[in-house]
C-alpha positions as CSV (number, residue, x, y, z in Angstrom):
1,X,18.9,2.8,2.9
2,X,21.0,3.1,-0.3
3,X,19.4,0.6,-2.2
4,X,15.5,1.3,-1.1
5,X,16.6,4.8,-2.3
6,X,17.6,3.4,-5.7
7,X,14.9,0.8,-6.0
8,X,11.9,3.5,-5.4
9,X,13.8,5.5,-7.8
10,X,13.7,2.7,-10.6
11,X,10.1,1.7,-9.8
12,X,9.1,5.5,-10.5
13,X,10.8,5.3,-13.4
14,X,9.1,2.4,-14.9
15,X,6.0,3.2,-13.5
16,X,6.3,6.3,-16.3
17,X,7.8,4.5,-18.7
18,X,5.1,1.9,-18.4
19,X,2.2,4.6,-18.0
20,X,2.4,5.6,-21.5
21,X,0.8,2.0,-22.7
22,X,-2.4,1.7,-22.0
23,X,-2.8,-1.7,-20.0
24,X,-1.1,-0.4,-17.5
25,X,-2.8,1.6,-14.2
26,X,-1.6,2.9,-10.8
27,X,-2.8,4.7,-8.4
28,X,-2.6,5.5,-4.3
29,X,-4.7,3.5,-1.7
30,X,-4.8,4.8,2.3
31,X,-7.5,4.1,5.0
32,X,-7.7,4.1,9.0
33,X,-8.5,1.6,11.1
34,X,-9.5,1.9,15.4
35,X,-9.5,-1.1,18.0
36,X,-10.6,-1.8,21.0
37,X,-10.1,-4.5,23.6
38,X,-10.0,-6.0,27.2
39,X,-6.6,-7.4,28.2
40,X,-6.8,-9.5,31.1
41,X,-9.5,-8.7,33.7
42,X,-10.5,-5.5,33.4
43,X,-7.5,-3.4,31.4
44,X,-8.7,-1.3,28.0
45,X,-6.5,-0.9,25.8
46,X,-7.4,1.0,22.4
47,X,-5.1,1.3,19.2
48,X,-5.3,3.8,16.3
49,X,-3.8,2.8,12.8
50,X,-3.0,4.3,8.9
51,X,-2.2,2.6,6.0
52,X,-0.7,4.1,3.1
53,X,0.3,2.6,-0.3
54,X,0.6,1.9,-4.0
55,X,-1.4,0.1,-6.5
56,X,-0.6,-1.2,-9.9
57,X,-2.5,-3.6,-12.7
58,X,-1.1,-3.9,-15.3
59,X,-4.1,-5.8,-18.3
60,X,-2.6,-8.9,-20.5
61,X,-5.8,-9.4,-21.8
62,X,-9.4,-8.0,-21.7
63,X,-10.3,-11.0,-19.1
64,X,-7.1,-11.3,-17.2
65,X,-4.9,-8.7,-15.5
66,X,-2.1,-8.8,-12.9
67,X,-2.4,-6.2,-9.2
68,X,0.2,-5.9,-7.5
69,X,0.1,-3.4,-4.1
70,X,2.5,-2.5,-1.4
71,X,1.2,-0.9,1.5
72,X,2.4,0.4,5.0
73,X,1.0,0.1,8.2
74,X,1.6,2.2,11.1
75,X,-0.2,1.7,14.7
76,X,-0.6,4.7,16.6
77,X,-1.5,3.6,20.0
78,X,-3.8,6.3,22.7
């Protein structure tokens, strides 16, 4: 727990360290998502899920960029 602690806390550093040149973006990404489907004969089953996360691109060139993203998934079942 520790060391996720200390690694988000790096990241956010560099992320504003990095935020003062200007090839470099971030920014938030989230949606929902809802399923529903037969198991077996005649059982319903429906599920409810978020996702929540981070996106970064950082531009080498005017034709070429990196993305990197990290998101998180949670199902929420009804």
């Amino acid at each position: 727990m520790r060391k996720t602690l200390k690694l988000t806390i790096l990241l956010l550093m560099l992320c504003g360290i990095l935020k003062a040149q200007s090839e470099f973006e971030f920014g938030v990404k989230g949606g929902a998502n809802f399923t529903g489907f037969h198991k077996g004969s005649s059982t319903f089953t429906s599920e409810f899920g978020i996702n929540l996360g981070g996106i970064a691109e950082y531009s080498v060139s005017d034709k070429f960029s990196l993305q990197a993203e990290l998101l998180l998934f949670a199902i929420i079942p009804m």
